[in-house]
N, C-alpha and C positions, 0 to 999 in steps of 0.2 A: 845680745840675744838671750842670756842667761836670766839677765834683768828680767825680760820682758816673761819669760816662759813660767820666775819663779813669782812673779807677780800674778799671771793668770791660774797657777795653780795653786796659790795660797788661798783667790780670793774664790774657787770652786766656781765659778760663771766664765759663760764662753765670750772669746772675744768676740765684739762687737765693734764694726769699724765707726768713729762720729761722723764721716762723710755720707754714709747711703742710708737711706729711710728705708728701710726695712718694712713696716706697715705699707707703706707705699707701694714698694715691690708688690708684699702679699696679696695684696687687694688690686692692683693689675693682673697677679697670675691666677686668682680665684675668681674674678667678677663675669669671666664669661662662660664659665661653670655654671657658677649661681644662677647666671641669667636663661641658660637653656634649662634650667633645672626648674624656674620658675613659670619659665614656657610648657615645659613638660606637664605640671598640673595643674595648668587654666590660666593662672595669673600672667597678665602681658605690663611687663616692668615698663613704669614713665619717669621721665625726667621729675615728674611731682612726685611720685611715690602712692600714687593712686592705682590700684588692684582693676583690673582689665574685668571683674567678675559683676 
């Protein structure tokens, strides 16, 4: 445990587990924000990326 704590404090970066995509997460828990955000002023989001306007 010692190992592990002086190794993340040496190297100043948080740990990061290599199992979970992290991007991944973010952009599941932000995209239907985005999307009502984008409904909000006009634009109606498509699977193409083509602007509702």
């Amino acid at each position: 445990m010692l190992r592990i704590m002086f190794v993340l404090l040496s190297k100043k970066q948080p740990y990061r587990d290599p199992g979970v995509d992290y991007e991944a997460l973010m952009v599941k828990r932000n995209a239907p924000r985005c999307i009502k955000a984008l409904a909000k002023y006009g634009y109606a989001p498509t699977a193409t990326g083509e602007s509702g306007r």
